[in-house]
Structure formats: structure tokens, C-alpha cells
N, C-alpha and C positions, 0 to 999 in steps of 0.2 A: 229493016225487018227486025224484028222484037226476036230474040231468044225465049224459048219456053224456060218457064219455072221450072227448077226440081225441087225435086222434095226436100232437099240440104236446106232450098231456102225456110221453109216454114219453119224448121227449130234451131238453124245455126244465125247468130247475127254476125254483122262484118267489125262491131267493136264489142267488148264486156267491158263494165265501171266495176273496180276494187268492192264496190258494195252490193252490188247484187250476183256477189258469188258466195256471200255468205262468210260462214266462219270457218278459214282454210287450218289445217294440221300440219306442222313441218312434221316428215318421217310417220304419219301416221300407218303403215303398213312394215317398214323396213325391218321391225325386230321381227315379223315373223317370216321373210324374208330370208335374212339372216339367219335365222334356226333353219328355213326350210330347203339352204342352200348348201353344198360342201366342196369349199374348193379349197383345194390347197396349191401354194405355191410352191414350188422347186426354186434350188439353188440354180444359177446359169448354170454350172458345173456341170451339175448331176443333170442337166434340161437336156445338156449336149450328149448323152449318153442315149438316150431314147429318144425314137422319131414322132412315135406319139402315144395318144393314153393307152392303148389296147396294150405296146409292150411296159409300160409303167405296170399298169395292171397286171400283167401278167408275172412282171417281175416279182412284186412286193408276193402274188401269189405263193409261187416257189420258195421264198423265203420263210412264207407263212406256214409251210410244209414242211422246210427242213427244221424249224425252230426249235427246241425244245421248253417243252411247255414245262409253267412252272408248278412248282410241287403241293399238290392240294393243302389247304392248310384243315390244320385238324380244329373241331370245334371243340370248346372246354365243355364239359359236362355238368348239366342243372344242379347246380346246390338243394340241393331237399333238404323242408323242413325238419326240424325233427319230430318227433311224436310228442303228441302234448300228455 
């Protein structure tokens, strides 16, 4: 007895030739990827200190609270013309 078609079969074939895929891109997506991801690594050290992100986070929070911020800086004041 014949197995029925699916529908895979009408647009998947069972081999592709290097040429009718076209012109491939190595990395074509990754820099923005890259920009669009933020991971940061921990030392093993500091890894062993916290179980996982919520208290990393919450850590760095408290920190970010006791911090003292630094001292605004002043802007120089516009040079004016003199009078002509």
C-alpha cells in the first residue's frame, strides 16, 4: 500500500546542488544579532556566589542604589561675539 503525499513533499526535495541555492552570505544576520543580544559572562568565582540571574540582578541592583553618583559636571559658558 502507497503512503499518501504530504504536502512537505511538493516544496521540500530529498537532495539541493551548491547551484540552485543561489548566492549564500557567511554571517549575513550576526552583527545585528550581536547588537541585539547582551550577555555577559561571569568569572567562575563570582558564578559560585549566585544561583541564578534573578539574584545577579538583583545584586548589581542594590549596588546600583548604594552607589554614589558622580558629580555633575559643569558646562563652560558660550563665548559671545563681541559687538561689531
Amino acid at each position: 500500500m502507497k503512503k499518501p503525499e504530504t504536502e512537505h513533499n511538493d516544496w521540500l526535495k530529498d537532495e539541493y546542488k551548491r547551484r540552485e541555492l543561489g548566492k549564500l552570505t557567511r554571517g549575513k544576520y550576526s552583527a545585528s544579532m550581536r547588537a541585539s543580544t547582551n550577555i555577559i559572562v561571569l568569572d567562575p568565582q563570582v558564578a559560585k556566589a549566585f544561583p541564578n540571574d534573578k539574584a545577579v540582578n538583583s545584586a548589581l541592583r542594590s549596588l546600583m542604589r548604594t552607589a554614589v553618583p558622580p558629580p555633575p559636571t559643569r558646562k563652560r559658558a558660550k563665548s559671545v561675539p563681541a559687538p561689531k
